[in-house]
MARMARPA-754604 format. One record per residue (C-alpha): z negated, y, x; residue number from 1; residue in one letter. Coordinates in nm, 3 decimals, padded with zeros to 5 digits, m for minus. Each point is the difference from the previous one (the first is absolute). Last residue first. Example, Ala and Ser with C-alpha at 12.3 -4.5 7.8 and 13.67 -1.06 7.14 Angstrom:
> m00.714,m00.106,01.367,2,S
> m00.066,m00.344,m00.137,1,A
This chain:
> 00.200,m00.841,00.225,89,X
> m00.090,m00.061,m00.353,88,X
> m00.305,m00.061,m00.222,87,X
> 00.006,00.092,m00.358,86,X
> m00.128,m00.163,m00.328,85,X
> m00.295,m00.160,00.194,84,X
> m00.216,m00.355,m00.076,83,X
> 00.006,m00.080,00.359,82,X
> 00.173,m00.322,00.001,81,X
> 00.253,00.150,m00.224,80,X
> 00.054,00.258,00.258,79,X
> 00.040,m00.280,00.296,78,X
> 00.196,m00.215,m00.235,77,X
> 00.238,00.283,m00.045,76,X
> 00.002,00.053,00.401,75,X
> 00.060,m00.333,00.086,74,X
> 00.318,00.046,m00.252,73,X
> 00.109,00.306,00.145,72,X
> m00.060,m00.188,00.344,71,X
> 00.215,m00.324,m00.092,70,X
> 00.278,00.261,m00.116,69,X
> 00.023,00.189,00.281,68,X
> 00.023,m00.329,00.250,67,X
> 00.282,m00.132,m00.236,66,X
> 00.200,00.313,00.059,65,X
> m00.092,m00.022,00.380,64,X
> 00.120,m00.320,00.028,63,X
> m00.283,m00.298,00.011,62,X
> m00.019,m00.119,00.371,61,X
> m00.351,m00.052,m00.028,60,X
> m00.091,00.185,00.264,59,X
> 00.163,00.278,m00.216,58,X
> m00.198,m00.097,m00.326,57,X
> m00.353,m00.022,00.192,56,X
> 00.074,00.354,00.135,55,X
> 00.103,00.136,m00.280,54,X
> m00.262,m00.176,m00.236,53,X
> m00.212,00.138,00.322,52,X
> 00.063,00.387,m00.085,51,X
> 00.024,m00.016,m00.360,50,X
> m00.376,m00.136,m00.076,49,X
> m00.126,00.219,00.290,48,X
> 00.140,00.268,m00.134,47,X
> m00.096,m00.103,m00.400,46,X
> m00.362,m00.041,00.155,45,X
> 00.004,00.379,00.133,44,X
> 00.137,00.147,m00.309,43,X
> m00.300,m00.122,m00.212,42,X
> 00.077,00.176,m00.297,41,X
> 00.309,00.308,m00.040,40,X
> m00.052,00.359,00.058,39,X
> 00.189,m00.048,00.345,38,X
> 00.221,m00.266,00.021,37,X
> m00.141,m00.218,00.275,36,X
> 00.199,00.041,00.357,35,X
> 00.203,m00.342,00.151,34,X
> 00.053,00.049,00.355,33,X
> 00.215,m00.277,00.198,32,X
> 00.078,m00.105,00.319,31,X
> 00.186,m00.336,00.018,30,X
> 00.081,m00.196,00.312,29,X
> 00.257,m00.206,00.113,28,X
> 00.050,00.001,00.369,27,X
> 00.053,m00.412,m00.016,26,X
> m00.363,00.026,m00.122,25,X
> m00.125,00.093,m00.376,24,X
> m00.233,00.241,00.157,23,X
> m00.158,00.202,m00.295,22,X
> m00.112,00.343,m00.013,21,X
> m00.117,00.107,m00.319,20,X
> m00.162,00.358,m00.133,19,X
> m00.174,m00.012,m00.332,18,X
> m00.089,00.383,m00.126,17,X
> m00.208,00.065,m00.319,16,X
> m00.249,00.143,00.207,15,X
> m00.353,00.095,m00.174,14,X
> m00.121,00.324,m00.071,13,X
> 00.317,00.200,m00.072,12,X
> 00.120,00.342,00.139,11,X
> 00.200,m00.173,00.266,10,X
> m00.148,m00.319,00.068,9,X
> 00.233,m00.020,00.339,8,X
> 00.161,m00.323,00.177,7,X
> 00.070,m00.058,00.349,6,X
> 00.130,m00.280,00.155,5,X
> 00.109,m00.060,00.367,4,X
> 00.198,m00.282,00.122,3,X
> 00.073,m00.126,00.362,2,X
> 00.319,m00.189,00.085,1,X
């Protein structure tokens, strides 16, 4: 299978956009987009934070649930690490 990505600034100056494609064999694979919340800090680094927790947390074998809540708490670190109120994809 071939896959294409495209993401778009939009009006902004950086992207905020993470896009994922990750083989996990077996025909698994994930494809995922995570988009920073405009108006909040550093949306492209809480993407990227989100994106591979998810990825890291499904190869894992974690359940989904459990997979959400490892990457809201990557993500908390991640904003804490960064000394910012609100970052957020």
């Amino acid at each position: 299978m071939k896959v294409f990505q495209y993401s778009n600034t939009g009006n902004r100056e950086t992207n905020q956009d993470y896009v994922l494609s990750k083989d996990f064999g077996q025909g698994i694979s994930l494809y995922l987009v995570a988009d920073g919340i405009g108006g909040y800090e550093h949306g492209e680094i809480a993407s990227k934070i989100v994106a591979e927790e998810f990825a890291n947390g499904l190869a894992k074998g974690l359940s989904l649930k459990d997979t959400t809540k490892a990457a809201s708490e990557s993500l908390k670190q991640g904003k804490y690490n960064l000394g910012v109120l609100k970052m957020g994809t």
